[in-house]
C-alpha positions as CSV (number, residue, x, y, z in Angstrom):
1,X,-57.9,-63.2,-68.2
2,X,-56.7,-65.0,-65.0
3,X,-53.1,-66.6,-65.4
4,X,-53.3,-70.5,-65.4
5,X,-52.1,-72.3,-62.5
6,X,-49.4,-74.9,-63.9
7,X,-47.5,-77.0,-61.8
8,X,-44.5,-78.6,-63.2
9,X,-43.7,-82.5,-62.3
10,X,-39.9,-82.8,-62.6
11,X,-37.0,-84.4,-61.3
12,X,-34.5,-81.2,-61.6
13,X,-33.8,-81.7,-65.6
14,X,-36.7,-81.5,-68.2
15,X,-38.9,-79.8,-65.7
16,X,-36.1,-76.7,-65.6
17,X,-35.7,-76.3,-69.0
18,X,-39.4,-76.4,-69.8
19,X,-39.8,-73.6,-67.2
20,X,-36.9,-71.5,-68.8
21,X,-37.9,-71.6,-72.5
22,X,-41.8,-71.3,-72.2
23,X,-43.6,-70.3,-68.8
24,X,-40.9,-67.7,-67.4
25,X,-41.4,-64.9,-69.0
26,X,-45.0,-66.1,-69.9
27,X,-47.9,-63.8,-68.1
28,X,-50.2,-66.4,-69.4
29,X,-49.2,-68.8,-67.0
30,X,-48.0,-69.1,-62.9
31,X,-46.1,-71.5,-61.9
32,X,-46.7,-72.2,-58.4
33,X,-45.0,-75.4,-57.9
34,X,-42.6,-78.4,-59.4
35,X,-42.4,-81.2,-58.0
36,X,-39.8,-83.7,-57.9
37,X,-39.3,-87.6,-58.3
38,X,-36.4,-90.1,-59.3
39,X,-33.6,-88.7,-57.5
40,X,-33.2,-88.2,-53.8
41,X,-32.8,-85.4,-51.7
42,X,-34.2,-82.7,-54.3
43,X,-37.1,-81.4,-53.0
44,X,-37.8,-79.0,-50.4
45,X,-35.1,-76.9,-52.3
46,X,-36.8,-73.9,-54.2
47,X,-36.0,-72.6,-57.8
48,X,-34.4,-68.9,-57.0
49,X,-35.7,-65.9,-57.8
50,X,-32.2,-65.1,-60.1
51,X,-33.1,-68.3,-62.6
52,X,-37.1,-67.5,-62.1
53,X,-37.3,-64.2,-63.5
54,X,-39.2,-61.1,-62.9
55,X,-42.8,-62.8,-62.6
56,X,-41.3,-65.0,-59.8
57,X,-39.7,-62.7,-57.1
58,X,-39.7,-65.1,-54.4
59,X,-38.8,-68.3,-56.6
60,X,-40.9,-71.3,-56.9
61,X,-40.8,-73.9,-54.1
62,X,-40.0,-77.5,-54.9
63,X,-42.0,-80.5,-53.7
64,X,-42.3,-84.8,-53.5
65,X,-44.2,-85.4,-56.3
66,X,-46.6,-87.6,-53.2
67,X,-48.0,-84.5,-52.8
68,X,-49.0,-83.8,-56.0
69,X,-53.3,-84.1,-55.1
70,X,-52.8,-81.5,-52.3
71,X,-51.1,-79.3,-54.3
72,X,-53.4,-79.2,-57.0
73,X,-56.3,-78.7,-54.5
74,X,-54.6,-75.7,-52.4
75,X,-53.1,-73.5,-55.0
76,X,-56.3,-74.8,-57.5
77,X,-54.2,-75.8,-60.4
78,X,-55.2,-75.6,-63.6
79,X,-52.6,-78.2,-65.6
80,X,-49.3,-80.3,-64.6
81,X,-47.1,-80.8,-66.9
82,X,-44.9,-84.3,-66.5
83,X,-41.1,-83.3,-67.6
84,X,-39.3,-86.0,-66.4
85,X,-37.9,-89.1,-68.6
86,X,-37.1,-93.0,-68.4
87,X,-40.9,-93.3,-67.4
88,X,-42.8,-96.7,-68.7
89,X,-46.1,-95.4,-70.4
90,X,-48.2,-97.4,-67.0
91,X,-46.6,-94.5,-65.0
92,X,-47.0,-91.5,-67.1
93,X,-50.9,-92.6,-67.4
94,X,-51.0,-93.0,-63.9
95,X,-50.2,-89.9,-63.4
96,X,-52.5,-88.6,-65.9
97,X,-55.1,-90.2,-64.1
98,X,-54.4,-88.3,-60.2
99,X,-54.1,-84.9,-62.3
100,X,-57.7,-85.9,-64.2
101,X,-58.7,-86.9,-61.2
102,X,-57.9,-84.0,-58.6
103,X,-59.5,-81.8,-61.1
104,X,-56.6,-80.3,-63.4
105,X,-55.3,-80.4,-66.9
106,X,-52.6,-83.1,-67.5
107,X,-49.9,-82.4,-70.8
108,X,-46.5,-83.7,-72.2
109,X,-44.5,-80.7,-74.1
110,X,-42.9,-81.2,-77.2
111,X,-40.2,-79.9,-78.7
112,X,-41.6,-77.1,-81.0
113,X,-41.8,-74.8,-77.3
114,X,-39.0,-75.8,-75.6
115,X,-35.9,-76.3,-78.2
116,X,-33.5,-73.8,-78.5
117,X,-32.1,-72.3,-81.7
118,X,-28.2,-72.7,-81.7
119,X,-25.6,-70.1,-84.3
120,X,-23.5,-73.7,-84.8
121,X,-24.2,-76.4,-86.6
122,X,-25.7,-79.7,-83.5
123,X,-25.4,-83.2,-83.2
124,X,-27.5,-84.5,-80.8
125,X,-27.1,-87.9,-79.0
126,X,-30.2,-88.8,-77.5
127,X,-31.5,-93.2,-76.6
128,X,-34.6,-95.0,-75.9
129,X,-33.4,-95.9,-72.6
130,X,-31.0,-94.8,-69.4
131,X,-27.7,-97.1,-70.0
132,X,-27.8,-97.9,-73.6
133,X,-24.9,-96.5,-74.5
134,X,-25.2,-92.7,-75.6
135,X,-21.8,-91.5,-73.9
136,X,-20.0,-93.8,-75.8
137,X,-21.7,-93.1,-78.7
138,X,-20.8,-89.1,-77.7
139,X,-17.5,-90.3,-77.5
140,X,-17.1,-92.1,-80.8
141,X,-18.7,-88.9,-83.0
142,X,-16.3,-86.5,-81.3
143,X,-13.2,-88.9,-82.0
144,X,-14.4,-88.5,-85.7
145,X,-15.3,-85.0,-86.0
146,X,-11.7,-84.1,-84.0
147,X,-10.1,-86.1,-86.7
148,X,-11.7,-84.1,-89.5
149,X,-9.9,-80.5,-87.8
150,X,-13.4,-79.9,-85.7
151,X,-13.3,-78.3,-82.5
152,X,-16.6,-79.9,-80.7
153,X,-18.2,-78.5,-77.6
154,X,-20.5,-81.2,-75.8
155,X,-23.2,-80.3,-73.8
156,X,-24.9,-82.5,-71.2
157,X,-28.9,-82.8,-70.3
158,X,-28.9,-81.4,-66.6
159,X,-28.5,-82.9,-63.4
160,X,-28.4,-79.3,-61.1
161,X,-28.5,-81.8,-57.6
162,X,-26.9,-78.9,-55.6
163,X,-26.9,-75.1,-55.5
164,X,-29.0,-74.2,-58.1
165,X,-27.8,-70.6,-58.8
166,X,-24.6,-71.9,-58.9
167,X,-25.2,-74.4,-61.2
168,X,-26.6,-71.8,-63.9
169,X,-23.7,-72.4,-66.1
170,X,-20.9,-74.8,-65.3
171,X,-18.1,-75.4,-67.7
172,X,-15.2,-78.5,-67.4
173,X,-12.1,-78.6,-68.9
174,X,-10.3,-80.8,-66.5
175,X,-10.5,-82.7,-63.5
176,X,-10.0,-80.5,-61.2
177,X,-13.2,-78.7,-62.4
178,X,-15.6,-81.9,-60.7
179,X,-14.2,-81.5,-57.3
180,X,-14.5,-77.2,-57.9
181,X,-17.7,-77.7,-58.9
182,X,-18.6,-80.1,-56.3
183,X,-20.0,-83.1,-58.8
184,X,-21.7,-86.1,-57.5
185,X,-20.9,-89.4,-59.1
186,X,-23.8,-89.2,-61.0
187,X,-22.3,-86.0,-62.5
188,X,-18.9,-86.9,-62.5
189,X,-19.7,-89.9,-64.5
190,X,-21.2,-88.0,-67.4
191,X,-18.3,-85.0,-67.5
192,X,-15.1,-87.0,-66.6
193,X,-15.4,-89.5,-69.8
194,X,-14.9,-86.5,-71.8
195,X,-12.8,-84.1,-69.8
196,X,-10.5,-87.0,-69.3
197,X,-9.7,-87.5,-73.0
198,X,-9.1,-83.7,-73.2
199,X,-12.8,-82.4,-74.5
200,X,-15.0,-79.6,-73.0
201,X,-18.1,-79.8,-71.2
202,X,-20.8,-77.4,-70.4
203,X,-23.6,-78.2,-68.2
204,X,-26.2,-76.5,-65.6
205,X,-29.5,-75.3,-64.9
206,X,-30.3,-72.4,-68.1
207,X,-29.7,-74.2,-71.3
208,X,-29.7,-70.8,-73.3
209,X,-27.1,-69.5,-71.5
210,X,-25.5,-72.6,-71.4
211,X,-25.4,-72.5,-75.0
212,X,-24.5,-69.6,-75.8
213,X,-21.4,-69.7,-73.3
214,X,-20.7,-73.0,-75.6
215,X,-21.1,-71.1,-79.2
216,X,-18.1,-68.5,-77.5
217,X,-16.1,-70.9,-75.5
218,X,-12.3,-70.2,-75.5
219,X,-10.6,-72.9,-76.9
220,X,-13.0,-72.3,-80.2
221,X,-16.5,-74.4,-81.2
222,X,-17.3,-75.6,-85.1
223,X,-19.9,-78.0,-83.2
224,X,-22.4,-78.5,-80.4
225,X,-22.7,-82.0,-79.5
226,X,-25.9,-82.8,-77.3
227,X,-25.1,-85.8,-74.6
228,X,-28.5,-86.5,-74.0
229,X,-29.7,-87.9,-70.5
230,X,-31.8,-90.5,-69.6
231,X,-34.4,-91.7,-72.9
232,X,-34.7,-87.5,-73.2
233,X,-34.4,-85.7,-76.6
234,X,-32.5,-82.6,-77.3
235,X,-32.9,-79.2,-75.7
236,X,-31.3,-77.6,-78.8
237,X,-32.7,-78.1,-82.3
238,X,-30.3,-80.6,-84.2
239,X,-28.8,-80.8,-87.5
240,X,-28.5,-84.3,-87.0
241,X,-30.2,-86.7,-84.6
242,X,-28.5,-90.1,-83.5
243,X,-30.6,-92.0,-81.1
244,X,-29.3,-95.3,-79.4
245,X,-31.4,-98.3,-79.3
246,X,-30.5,-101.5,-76.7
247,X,-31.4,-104.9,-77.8
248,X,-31.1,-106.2,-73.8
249,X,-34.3,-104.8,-72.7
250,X,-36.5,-105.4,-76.6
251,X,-39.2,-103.3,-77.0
252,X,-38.8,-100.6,-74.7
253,X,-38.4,-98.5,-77.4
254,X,-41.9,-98.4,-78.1
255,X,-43.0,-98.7,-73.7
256,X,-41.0,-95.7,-72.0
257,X,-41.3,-92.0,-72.1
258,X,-40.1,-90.1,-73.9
259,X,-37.6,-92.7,-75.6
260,X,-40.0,-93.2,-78.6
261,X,-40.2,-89.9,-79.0
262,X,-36.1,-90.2,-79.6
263,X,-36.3,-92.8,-81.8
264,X,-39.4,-91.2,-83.6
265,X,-37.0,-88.1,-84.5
266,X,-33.7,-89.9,-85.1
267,X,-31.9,-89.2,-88.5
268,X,-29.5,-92.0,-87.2
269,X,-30.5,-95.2,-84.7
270,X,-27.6,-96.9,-83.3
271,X,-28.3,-100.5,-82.0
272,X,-25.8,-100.9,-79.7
273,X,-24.4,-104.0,-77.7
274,X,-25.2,-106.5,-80.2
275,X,-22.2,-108.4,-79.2
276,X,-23.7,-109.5,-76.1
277,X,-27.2,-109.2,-77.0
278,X,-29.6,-112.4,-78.6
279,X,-30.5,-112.6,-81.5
280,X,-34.2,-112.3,-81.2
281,X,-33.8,-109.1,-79.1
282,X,-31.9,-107.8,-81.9
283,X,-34.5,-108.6,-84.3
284,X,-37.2,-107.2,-82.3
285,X,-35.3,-104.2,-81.8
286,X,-35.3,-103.5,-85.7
287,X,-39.1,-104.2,-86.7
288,X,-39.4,-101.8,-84.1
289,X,-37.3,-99.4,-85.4
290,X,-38.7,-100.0,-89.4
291,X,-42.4,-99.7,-87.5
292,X,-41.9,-96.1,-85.9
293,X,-39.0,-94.6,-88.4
294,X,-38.4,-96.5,-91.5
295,X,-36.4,-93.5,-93.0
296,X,-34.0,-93.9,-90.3
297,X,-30.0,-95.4,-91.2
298,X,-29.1,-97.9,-88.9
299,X,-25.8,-98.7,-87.7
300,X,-25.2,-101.5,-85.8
301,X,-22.4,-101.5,-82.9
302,X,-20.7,-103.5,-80.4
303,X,-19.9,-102.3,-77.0
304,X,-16.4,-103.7,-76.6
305,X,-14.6,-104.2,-73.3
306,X,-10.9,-103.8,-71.9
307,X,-10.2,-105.2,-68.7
308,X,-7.0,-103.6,-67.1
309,X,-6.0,-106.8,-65.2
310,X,-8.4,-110.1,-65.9
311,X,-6.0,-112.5,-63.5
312,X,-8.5,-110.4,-61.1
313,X,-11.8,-111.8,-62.3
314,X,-10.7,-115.9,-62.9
315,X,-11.7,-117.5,-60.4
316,X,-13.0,-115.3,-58.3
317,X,-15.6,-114.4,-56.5
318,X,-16.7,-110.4,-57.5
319,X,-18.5,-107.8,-56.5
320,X,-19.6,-105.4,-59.5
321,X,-20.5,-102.0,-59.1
322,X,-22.2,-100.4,-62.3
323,X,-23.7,-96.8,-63.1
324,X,-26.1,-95.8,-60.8
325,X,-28.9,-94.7,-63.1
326,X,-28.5,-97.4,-65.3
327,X,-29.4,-100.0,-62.4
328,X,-32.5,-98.4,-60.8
329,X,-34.4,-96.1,-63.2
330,X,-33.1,-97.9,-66.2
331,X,-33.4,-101.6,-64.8
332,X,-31.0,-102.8,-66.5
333,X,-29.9,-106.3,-65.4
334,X,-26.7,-106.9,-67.2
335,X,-24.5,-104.1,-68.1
336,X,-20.3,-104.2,-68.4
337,X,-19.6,-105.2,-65.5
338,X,-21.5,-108.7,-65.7
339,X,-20.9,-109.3,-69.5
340,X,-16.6,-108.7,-68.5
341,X,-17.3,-111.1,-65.4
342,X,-18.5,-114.0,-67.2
343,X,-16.0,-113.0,-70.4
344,X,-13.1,-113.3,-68.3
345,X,-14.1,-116.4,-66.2
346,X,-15.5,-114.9,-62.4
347,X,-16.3,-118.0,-60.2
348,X,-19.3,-116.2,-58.6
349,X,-20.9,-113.0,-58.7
350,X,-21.5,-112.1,-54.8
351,X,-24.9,-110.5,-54.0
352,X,-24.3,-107.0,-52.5
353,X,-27.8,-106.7,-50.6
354,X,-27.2,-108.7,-47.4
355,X,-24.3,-106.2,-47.4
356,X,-25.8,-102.9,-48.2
357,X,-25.2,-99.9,-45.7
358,X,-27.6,-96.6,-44.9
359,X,-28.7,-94.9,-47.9
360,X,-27.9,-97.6,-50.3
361,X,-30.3,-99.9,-48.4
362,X,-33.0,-97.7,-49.4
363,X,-31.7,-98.1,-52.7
364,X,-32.4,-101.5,-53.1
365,X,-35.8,-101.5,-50.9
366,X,-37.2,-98.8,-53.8
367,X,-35.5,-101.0,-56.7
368,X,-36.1,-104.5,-55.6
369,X,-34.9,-105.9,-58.7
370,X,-31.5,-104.8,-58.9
371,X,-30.3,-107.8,-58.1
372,X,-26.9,-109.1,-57.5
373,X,-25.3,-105.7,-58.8
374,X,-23.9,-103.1,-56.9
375,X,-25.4,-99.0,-57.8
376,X,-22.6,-96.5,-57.6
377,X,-25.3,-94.4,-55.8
378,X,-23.1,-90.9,-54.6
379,X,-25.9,-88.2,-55.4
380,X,-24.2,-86.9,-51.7
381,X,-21.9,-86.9,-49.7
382,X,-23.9,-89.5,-47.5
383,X,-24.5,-91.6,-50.1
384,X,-20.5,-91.6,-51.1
385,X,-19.9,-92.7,-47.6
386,X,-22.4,-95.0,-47.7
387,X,-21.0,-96.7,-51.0
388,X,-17.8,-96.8,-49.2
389,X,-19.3,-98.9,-46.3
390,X,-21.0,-101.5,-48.5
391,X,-18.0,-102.5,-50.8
392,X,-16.2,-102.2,-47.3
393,X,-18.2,-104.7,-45.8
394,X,-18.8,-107.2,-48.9
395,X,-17.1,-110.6,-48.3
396,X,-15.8,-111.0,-52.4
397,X,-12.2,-111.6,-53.7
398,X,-12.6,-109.0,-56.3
399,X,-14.4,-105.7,-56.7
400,X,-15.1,-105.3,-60.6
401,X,-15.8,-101.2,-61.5
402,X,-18.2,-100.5,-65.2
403,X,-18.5,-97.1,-63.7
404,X,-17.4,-94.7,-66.4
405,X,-15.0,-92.9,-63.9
406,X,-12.3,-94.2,-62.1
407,X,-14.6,-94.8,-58.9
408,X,-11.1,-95.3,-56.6
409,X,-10.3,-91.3,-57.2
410,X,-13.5,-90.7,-54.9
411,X,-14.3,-93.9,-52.8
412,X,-12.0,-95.8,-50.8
413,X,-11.8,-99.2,-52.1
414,X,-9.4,-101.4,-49.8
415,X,-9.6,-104.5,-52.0
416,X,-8.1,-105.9,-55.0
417,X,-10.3,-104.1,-58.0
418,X,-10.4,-104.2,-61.5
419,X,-11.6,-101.1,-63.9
420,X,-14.2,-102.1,-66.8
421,X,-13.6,-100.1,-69.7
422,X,-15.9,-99.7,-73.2
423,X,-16.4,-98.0,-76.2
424,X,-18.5,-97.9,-79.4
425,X,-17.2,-100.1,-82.4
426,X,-19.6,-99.9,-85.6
427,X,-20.0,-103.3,-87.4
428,X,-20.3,-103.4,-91.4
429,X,-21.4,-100.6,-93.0
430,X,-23.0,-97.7,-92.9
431,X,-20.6,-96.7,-89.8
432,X,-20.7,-93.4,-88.3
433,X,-17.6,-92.0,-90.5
434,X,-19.5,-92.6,-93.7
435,X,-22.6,-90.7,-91.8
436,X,-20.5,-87.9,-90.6
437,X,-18.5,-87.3,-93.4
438,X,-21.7,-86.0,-95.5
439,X,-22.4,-84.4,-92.1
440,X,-19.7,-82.5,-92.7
441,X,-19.8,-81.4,-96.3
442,X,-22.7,-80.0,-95.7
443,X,-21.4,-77.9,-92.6
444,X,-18.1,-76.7,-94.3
């Protein structure tokens, strides 16, 4: 039989991992293409020949997904496979449609071909949306487990933005590992949370050997914890599934993929930010939930802040700079930095975009509805310097940070600034200590 054409529509995460577990070793099937979307400066790269495997001695070249009906026509593709996340259903159809339309098979992969089989027990950590909360949520279970004497190894949904090889297997134990490992913010936002309060981190491009490096890592593992990226769910089959929900943006639970696909699977939904959220959002958010997984627990949280010096927000006019991903793919429209603005009395949020300097003007031409938020956009070096210039150039008393690093270790800030801190807090009962204590039991 002839091998299927496949190409693989990614944005250097989902599409990887897919590759790895089913089509490389798979004479079935060549792969003669991804193609990438969502983040910047990723294609024209190829996947090597090292990570490809034997069927793929000259690697696989990587492409703008714009060029998706050419490529289907010149290498005559027989199916594309989407494996990227944080997509509304409208855009995963219209996709569907091109494919249909140029003549090839479209598909979604599910987990029963792509999850991998871990030797410890896993958590995973997975939400419906980018920004709802899921580090935090990391944070709190490890906190708990660590009480209980458990040594927990978490491992984070990739972002390989650089040297690919390199990036097979990266570990982090401390700081100094970003800067060895030369992490982009968007990295260094994920890792440093946890490296910072003294956990370890694995990451990369091949999630079995990712894992297994994990299951043997030095300073011991009782458990895997999955930090999940984007709306995603786990590469690794879990023991337990905890999927956060976010009341702020009601109902896309049910409208993006693959978030309902997390909150299909969840053992645990976490509906987070309710102290900021309204109450009908709230209540929209559970029906939701009860429609698509009534067996589910639900806990309900509160993203609480800490504000290292408020005297810095009264009054004042402020610039705030939130997580990058959060602000364009996500679309969120209030995150931390706007809820601890008005909480702590800012005069005037100041609009960044009259501001905005190289790169992050293309930023907010793609995501038009960013709004008066700043995107710590540093997926480069260009686009570091480029942050620099903007908060540089912003007339604002105040620059207010909800990045979940200390932004100031890796852009200059020359202004008074403020750092957003927060964390998970459970409300009433069940909490996550009740849910992890029989998680437990069972492991011991």
């Amino acid at each position: 039989m002839d091998k299927r054409k496949v190409i693989i529509i990614g944005a250097a995460g989902r599409d990887f991992h897919n590759f790895n577990t089913f089509y490389r070793d798979n004479t079935a099937y060549q792969v003669v293409a991804f193609t990438a979307a969502q983040i910047p400066d990723i294609a024209g790269r190829k996947y090597p020949a090292s990570l490809a495997g034997s069927l793929y001695p000259d690697g696989i070249p990587i492409f703008e997904q714009s060029e998706l009906k050419r490529l289907i026509s010149e290498f005559a593709v027989d199916e594309c496979v989407f494996a990227y996340s944080d997509v509304p259903y409208e855009t995963v159809m219209g996709v569907s449609a091109e494919v249909n339309a140029a003549g090839a098979d479209f598909m979604l992969m599910g987990y029963k071909n792509t999850q991998i089989k871990s030797t410890k027990p896993v958590i995973s950590v997975c939400a419906t949306r980018t920004g709802c909360g899921k580090s935090q949520t990391s944070r709190r279970i490890i906190e708990i487990l660590m009480a209980h004497g458990l040594k927990v190894i978490a491992v984070r949904h990739p972002m390989p933005y650089g040297d690919l090889e390199a990036q097979k297997v990266q570990r982090f134990a401390a700081i100094e590992d970003l800067a060895k490992n030369k992490c982009t913010i968007e990295e260094m936002e994920e890792y440093e949370p946890h490296v910072s309060r003294g956990n370890v981190i694995y990451a990369g491009v091949d999630y079995e050997a990712i894992l297994r490096a994990a299951e043997e890592d030095p300073n011991g593992c009782d458990v895997i914890l999955w930090d999940g990226g984007n709306n995603d769910f786990s590469f690794y089959v879990p023991d337990l599934t905890v999927t956060v929900v976010d009341p702020h943006r009601p109902g896309h639970e049910l409208a993006y993929y693959p978030g309902e696909v997390s909150l299909r699977v969840a053992d645990v939904v976490v509906i987070n930010k309710i102290d900021s959220a309204d109450f009908e959002g709230i209540q929209t958010v559970r029906r939701n939930i009860a429609k698509v997984n009534p067996k589910a627990t639900v806990v309900d949280a509160a993203s609480t802040l800490t504000v290292d010096n408020p005297d810095l927000i009264k009054g004042k006019r402020v610039l705030v700079v939130e997580d990058g991903p959060t602000l364009t793919h996500g679309e969120m429209k209030i995150g931390a930095g706007v809820v601890a603005a008005r909480r702590f009395g800012a005069a005037e949020l100041i609009d960044p975009r009259p501001f905005a300097h190289g790169k992050l003007k293309e930023t907010f031409l793609h995501y038009p509805n960013i709004g008066t938020l700043l995107p710590a956009m540093g997926y480069g070096e260009q686009q570091m310097k480029d942050l620099a210039e903007t908060i540089e150039k912003v007339d604002c008393d105040t620059v207010l940070i909800a990045t979940p690093i200390d932004l100031k270790r890796v852009v200059k800030i020359n202004k008074p600034s403020v750092k957003v801190d927060y964390n998970l807090q459970e409300i009433g009962s069940p909490d996550l200590e009740d849910i992890l204590k029989d998680f437990i039991k069972k492991i011991k």
